[in-house]
N, C-alpha and C positions, 0 to 999 in steps of 0.2 A: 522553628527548629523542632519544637518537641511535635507539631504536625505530618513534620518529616519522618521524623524517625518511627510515628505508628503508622504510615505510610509502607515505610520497607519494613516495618512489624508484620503489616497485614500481604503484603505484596504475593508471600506464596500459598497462602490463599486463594488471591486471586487468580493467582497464575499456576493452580494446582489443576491435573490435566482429569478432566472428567469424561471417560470412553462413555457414550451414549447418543441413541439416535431419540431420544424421547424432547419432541419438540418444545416441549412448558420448560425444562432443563437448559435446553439449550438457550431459550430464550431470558431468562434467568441470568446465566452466565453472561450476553450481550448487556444485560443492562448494569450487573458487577460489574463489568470492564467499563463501561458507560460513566458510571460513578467513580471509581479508581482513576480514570482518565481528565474526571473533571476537576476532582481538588490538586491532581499536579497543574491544571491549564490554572485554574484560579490561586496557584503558587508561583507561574513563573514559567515553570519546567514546559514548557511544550513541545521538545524533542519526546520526555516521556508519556506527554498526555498524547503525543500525536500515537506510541509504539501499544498503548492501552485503545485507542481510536479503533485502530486499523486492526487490534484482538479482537472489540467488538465488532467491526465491520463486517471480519470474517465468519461470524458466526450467522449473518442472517442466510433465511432458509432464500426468502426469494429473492433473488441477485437482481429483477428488475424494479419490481417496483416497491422492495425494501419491507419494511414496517411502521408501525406508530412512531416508533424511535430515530426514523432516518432525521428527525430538526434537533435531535441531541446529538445524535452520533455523525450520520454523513456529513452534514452542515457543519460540524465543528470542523470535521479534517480537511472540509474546503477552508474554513477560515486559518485552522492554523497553517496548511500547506502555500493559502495565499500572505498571511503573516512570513513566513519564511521565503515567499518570492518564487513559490515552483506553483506559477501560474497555471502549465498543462495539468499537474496535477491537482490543484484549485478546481482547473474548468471539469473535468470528469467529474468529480464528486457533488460539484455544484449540480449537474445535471441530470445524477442522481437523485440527490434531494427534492429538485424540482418537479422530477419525475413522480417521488413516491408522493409529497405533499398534492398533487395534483388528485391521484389514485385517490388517495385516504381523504381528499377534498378537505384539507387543513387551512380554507383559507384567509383565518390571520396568521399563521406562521409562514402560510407563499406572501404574502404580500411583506412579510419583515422578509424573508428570503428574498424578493425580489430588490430588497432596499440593502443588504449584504451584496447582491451577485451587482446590482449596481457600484455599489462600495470598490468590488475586484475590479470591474471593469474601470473607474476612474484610476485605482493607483496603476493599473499597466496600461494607462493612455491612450483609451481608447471610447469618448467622452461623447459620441454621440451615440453608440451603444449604450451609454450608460444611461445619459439622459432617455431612451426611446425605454431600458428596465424601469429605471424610476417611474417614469409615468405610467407603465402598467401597472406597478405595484402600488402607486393611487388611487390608480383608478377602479382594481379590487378591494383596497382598503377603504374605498369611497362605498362600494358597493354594498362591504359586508361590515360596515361601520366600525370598522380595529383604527381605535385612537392611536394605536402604538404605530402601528402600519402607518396612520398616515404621517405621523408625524416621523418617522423615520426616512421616507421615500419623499419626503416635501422637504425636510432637511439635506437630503442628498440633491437634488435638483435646485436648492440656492445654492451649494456647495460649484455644480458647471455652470449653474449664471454667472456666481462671482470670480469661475476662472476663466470663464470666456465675455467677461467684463459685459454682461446683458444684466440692464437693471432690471 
């Protein structure tokens, strides 16, 4: 509670409008929102952490292939949008993410990404998509040796063995 309440303490702060085209600023301001967005997600609230998401979302300069921040920020609002079941809006941002992690060649955060976008694709049923993400996201995490990666994406892939009863 008392989390909360320096939360809506600092809120118009965050949410105070700063007119400027100076790029260090703006980007400044994406990653305040970035942070403001993440202790409501790590509280619970992810209607609010999703409406601080989508303030940082807004603010990046390049609309395709994002920034450094698209595995904190884009990534998140796929996962909460797929937490909340609005898949189409999961799968956009997903492919955002994938986009920018590709560009900025992040790849141990693509290969846990790909073990998330497999994640989406198993809860909306659609398991040999999933299974074909998982294995890429192996098979980069094999490549560029991310323990997390692999263990993430080799977890997800026992996960459709043992729903499609393949030992």
């Amino acid at each position: 509670d008392d989390i909360r309440c320096d939360l809506e303490d600092m809120t118009h702060f965050v949410e105070r409008q700063i007119i400027t085209n100076d790029p260090n600023i703006i980007f400044e301001k994406r990653k305040t929102n970035m942070r403001h967005a993440f202790i409501y997600k790590k509280l619970g609230d992810y209607q609010t952490a999703l409406k601080y998401y989508l303030i940082a979302h807004s603010l990046v300069e390049d609309k395709d292939c994002l920034d450094t921040f698209a595995w904190f920020i884009e990534n998140e609002i796929c996962n909460i949008y797929t937490r909340l079941g609005n898949f189409e809006a999961g799968k956009y941002f997903s492919l955002l993410t994938e986009n920018s992690l590709i560009y900025y060649q992040s790849w141990e955060n693509l290969s846990r990404f790909y073990s998330n976008e497999g994640s989406r694709l198993y809860w909306s049923n659609n398991l040999s998509e999933s299974k074909r993400i998982y294995l890429g996201g192996l098979n980069i995490a094999s490549l560029y040796e991310s323990n997390r990666g692999i263990l993430s994406n080799s977890q997800g892939l026992v996960q459709i063995y043992l729903t499609l009863n393949q030992k």
